[in-house]
Phi, psi and omega in degrees: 000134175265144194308186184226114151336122177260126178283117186293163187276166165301153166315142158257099172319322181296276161325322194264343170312293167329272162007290149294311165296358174264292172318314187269356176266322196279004180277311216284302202298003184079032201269121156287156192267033174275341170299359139324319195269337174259033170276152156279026069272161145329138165215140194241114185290136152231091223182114168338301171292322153302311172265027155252015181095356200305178153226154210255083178304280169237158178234184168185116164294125203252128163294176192078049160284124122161213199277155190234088186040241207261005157253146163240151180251112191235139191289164173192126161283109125288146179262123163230146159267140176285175155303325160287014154102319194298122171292120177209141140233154219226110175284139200197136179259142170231144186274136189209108182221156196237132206201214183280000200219127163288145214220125201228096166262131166300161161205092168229000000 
């Protein structure tokens, strides 16, 4: 007989929204996203477009969020300025899974 697999918990929608909409103010505010990591829960980013430097004019979190067991998947309209001054925007999705630490991916 074999151990009995513990099932990760469901997404908390709620949580991953706060999470993300935290995440995504402090790129507005111009914040590195290691400043993250000392949040309550902790979080951690991964997007391409931040850590290349872009800046994040505004964003808007977009319906049709969702859970997959313990990750959601939530839509997002970003506004961003390139490094050439040039404005796009871009619909995008970010993965939002959850442990002691929010684990926040772009996925486009």
């Amino acid at each position: 007989m074999g151990r009995e697999a513990e099932l990760p918990a469901s997404a908390d929608p709620a949580l991953a929204r706060l999470s993300l909409e935290k995440a995504l103010t402090c790129w507005c505010r111009r914040s590195a996203p290691e400043m993250l990591q000392s949040s309550e829960p902790p979080i951690t980013i991964a997007d391409e477009d931040w850590h290349a430097g872009c800046r994040l004019i505004e964003f808007q979190l977009l319906s049709g969020e969702i859970a997959t067991g313990a990750t959601l998947r939530w839509p997002v309209r970003l506004r961003l300025a390139r490094a050439n001054g040039r404005v796009q925007v871009i619909d995008t999705t970010y993965v939002i899974a959850h442990s002691h630490t929010m684990h926040i991916a772009r996925s486009d």
